[in-house]
N, C-alpha and C positions, 0 to 999 in steps of 0.2 A: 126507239124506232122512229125512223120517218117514213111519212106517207104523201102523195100526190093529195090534189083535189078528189082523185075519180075514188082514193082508195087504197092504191097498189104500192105497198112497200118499196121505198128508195133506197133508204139505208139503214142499216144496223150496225152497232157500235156495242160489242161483247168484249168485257178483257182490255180496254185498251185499243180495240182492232174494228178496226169500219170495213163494212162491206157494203158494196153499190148493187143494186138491185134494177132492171129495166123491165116493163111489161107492154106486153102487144096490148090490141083493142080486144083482146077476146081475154082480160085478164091473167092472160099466161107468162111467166116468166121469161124472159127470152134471153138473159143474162145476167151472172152473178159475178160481183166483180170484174169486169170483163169476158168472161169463159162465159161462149153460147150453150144454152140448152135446145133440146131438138125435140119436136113434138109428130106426132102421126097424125094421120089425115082422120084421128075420131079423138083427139088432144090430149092423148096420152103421152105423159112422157118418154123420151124413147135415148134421150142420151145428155150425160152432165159427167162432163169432167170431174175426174174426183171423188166419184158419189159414195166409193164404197168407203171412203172416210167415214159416214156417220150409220152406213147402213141404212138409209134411209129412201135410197130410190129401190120404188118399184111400179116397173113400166106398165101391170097390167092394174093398178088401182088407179081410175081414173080420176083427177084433182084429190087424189091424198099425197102422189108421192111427194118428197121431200128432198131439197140437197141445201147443202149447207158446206162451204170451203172447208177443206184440211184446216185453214188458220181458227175455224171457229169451235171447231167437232175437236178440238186439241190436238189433233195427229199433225206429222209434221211432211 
């Protein structure tokens, strides 16, 4: 994994496979491999392409949910 100065995961390289990671000032993700995540006005996440790949997004745990690309979660 790489990480910025501040902290925030850039990239991860699983399998063979990189994925780019972007994060706002309030540590939140705002894109994974290109695909925007969408947050609510209390920073819940509220929408990630793909999510149900890993099972892992859920919009009402507030900085637990999770998403992670089809290419990573092995789904195709």
């Amino acid at each position: 994994m790489n990480y910025d100065l501040i902290g925030h995961r850039t990239k991860v390289v699983e399998n063979g496979v990189s994925v780019s990671y972007t994060a706002n000032k309030l540590s939140q993700n705002t894109s994974v491999d290109g695909e925007p995540l969408s947050y609510d006005g209390y920073g819940n996440l509220t929408s990630a392409p793909g999510n149900a790949a890993c099972g892992g997004f859920q919009p009402t745990a507030r900085r637990s949910a999770t998403w992670e690309p089809a290419s990573i979660c092995g789904a195709s």
